[in-house]
C-alpha positions as CSV (number, residue, x, y, z in Angstrom):
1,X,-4.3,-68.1,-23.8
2,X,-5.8,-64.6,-23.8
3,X,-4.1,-61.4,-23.1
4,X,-6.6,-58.5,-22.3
5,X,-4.3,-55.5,-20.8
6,X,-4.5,-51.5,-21.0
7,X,-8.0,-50.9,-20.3
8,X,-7.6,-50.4,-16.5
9,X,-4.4,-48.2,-17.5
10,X,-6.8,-45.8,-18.9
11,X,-9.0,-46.2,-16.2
12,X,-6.9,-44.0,-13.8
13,X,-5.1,-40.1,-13.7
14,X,-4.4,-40.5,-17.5
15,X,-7.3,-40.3,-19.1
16,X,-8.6,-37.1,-17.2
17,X,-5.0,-35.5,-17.8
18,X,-5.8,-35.6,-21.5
19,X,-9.3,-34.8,-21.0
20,X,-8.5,-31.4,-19.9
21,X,-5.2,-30.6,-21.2
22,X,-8.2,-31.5,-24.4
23,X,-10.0,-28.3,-23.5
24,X,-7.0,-26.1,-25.5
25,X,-8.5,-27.1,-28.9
26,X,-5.0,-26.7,-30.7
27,X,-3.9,-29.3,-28.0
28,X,-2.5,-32.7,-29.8
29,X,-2.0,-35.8,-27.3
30,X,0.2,-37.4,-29.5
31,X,2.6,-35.1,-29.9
32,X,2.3,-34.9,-25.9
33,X,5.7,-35.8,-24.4
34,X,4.1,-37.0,-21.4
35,X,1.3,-39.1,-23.5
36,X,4.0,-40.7,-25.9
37,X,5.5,-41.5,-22.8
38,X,2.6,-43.7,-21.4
39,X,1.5,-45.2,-24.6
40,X,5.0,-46.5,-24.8
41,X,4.7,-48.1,-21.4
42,X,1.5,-49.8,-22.1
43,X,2.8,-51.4,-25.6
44,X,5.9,-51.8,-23.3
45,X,4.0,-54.2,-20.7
46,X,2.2,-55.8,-23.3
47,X,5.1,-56.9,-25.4
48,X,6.7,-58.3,-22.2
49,X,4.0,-60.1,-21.2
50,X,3.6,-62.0,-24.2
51,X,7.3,-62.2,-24.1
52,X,7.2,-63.4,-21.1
53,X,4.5,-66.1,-21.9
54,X,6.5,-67.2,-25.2
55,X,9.7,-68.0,-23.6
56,X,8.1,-70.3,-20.9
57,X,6.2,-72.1,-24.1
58,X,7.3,-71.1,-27.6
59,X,4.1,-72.5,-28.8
60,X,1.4,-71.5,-26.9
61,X,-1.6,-70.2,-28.5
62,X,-2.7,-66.9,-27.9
63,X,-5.3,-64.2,-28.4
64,X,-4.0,-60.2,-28.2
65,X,-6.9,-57.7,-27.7
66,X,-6.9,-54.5,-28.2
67,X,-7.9,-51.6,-25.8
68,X,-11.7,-50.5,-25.4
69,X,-12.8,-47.1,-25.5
70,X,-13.1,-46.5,-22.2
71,X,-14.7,-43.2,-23.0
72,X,-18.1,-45.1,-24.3
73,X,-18.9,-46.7,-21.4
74,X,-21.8,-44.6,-18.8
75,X,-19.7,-44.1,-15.6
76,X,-16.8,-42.0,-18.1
77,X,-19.8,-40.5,-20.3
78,X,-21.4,-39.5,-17.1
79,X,-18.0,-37.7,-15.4
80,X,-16.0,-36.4,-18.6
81,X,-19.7,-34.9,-20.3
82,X,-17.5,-32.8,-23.7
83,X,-17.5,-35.0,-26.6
84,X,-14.7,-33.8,-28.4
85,X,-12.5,-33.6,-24.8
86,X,-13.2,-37.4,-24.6
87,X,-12.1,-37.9,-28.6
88,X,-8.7,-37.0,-27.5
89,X,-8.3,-39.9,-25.1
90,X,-9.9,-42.0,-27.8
91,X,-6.9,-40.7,-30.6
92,X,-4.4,-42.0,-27.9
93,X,-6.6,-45.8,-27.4
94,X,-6.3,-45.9,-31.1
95,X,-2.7,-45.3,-31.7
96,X,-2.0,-47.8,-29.1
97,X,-4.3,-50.4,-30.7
98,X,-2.6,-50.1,-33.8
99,X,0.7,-51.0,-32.0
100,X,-0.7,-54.4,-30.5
101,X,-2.4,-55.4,-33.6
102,X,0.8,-54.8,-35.3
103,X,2.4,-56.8,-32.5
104,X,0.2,-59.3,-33.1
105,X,0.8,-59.5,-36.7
106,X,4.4,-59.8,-36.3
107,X,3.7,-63.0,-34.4
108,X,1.0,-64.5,-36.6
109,X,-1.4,-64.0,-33.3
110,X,-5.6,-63.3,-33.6
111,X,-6.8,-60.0,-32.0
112,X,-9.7,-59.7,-29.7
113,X,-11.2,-55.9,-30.8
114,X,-13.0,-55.1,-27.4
115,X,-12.4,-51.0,-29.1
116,X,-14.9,-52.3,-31.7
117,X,-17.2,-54.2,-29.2
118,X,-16.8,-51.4,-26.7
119,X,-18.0,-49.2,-29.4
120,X,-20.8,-51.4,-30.5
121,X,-22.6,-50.2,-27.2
122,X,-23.3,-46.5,-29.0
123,X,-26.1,-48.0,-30.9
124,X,-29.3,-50.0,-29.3
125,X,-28.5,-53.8,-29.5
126,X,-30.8,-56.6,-30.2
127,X,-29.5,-60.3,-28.3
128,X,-31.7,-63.2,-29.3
129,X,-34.8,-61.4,-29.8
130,X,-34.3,-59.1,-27.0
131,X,-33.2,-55.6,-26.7
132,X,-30.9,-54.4,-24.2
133,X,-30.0,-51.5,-22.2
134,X,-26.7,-48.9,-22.9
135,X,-26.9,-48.5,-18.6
136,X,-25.0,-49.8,-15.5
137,X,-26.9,-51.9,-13.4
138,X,-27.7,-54.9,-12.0
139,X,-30.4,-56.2,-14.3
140,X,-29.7,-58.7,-16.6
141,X,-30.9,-56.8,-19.9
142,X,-28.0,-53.6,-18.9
143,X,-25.3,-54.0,-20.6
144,X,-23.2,-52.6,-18.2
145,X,-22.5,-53.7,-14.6
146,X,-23.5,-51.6,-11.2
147,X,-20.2,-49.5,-11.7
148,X,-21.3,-48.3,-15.4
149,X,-17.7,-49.8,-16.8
150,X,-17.4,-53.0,-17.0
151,X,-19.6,-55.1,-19.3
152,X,-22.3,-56.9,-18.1
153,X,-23.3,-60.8,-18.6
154,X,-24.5,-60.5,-22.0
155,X,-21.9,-58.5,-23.6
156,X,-19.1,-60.9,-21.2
157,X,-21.2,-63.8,-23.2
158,X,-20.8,-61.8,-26.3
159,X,-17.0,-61.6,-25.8
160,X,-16.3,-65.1,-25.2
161,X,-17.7,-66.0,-28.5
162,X,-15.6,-63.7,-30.1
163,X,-12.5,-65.2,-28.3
164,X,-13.6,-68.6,-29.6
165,X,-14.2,-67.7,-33.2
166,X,-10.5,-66.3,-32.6
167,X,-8.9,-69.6,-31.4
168,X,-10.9,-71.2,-34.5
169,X,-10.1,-69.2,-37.1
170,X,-6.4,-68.7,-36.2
171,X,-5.7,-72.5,-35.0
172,X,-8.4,-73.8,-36.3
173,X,-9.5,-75.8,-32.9
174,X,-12.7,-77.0,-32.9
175,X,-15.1,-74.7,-30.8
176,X,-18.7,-74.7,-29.6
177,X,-20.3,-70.9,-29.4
178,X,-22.7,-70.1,-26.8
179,X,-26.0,-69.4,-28.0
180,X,-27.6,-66.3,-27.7
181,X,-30.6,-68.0,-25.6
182,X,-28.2,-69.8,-23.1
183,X,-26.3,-66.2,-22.5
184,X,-29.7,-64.6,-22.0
185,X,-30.7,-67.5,-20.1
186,X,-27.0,-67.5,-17.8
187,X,-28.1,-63.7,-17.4
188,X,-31.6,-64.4,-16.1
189,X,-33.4,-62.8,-19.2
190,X,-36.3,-64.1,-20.3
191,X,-36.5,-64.9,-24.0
192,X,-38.3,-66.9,-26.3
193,X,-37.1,-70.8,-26.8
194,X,-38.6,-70.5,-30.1
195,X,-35.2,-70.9,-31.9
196,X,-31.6,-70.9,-31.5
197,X,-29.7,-68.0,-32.7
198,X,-25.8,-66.6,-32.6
199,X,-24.9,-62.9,-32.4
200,X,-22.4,-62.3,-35.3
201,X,-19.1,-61.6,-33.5
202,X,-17.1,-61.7,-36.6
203,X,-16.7,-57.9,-36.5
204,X,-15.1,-58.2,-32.7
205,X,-12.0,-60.5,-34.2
206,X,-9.2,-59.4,-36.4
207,X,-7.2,-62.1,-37.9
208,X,-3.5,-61.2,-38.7
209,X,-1.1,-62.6,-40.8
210,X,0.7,-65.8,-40.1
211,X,4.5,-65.0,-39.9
212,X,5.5,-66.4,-43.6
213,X,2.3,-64.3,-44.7
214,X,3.6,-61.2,-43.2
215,X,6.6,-61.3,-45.1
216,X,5.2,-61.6,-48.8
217,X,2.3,-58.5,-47.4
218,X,5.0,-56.5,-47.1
219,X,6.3,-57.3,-50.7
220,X,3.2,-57.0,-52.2
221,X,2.6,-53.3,-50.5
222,X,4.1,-51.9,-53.6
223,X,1.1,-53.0,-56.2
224,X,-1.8,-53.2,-53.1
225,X,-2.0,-51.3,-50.3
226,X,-1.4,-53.9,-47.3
227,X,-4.0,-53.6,-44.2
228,X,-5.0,-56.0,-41.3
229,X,-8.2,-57.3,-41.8
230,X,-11.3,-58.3,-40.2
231,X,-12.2,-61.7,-40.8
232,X,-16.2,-62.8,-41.2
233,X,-16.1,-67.3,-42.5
234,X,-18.4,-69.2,-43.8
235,X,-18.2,-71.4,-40.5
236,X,-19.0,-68.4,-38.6
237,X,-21.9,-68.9,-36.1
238,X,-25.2,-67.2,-37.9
């Protein structure tokens, strides 16, 4: 099972009430009553969620993801235009990723980054041979859809590789990726047939520790420093 919430709670009054309150460049959203405040209610609803999940089937397999940037994507580019005003909301998507993926690790669960693959769409991407376009629309190279937000075909195709190489690398069930050709092809691109290649999506998935793991990390914080860590295998799709 995957879990992918918090994005749309971003999505609303929140984000432009820390956009401007942004404007006062002493101003600190995380020391922000009101801001601590919703950050604990989306780690609150996440946590009972999953709770919720777990105690219907105690072993069900699942995937966490963190919260994208919402801030990257055209449409919130286009309507909040300062930079630094924006960085603020980012600061807060940050903090609250650090909560889930530290949710995660406490239950030996595999994290979904969509921050990291959200943020992947500030530099020009290359998909099988073909490069694609940082705009909303409805063509099949833009990786955004019509509304500028939500990602288009590619980058949905992009994501459910990364959601596979999760499942595989945390339960290690076997998987079969979607080549880069069949995406473009799915998302009426045209490409060349030439060869079969797979986007690299190892830098979208963060592996936590199992639960017995956790505990001897935390023992072992007092030689190395302990840190979740992205996870790139040899049986990763090339």
């Amino acid at each position: 099972m995957v879990e992918i919430i918090g994005a749309n709670d971003f999505d609303g009054s929140e984000y432009g009430t820390i956009y401007n309150a942004a404007a006062n460049k002493s101003y600190n959203p995380l020391t922000d009553p009101g801001v601590i405040s919703f950050m604990n209610t989306v780690v609150t609803n996440i946590t009972n969620s999953v709770n919720a999940t777990l105690s219907e089937n105690p072993a069900e397999k699942m995937v966490l993801s963190t919260i994208p940037d919402v801030g990257v994507t055209p449409a919130f580019r286009s309507s909040y235009s300062s930079a630094a005003q924006r960085a603020a909301v980012t600061e807060v998507t940050q903090a609250v990723n650090q909560r889930i993926i530290a949710l995660a690790a406490q239950l030996g669960f595999p994290v979904l980054d969509l921050y990291s693959a959200a943020n992947r769409s500030l530099s020009p991407l290359t998909f099988g041979g073909v490069t694609m376009s940082d705009v909303g629309g409805k063509v099949g190279k833009d990786e955004f859809l019509s509304d500028g937000f939500h990602p288009g075909t590619v980058v949905q195709g992009l994501l459910a590789n990364a959601i596979l190489m999760a499942d595989h690398l945390a339960y290690h069930d076997p998987v079969n990726y979607l080549s880069d050709q069949y995406i473009l092809t799915k998302a009426g691109v045209a490409h060349s047939n030439a060869s079969t290649t797979y986007f690299d999506v190892s830098p979208y998935v963060i592996i936590t520790p199992e639960p017995s793991s956790l505990v001897l990390a935390i023992l072992a914080m007092a030689v190395v420093p302990w840190a979740v860590r992205r996870s790139a295998v040899a049986a990763a799709p090339r």
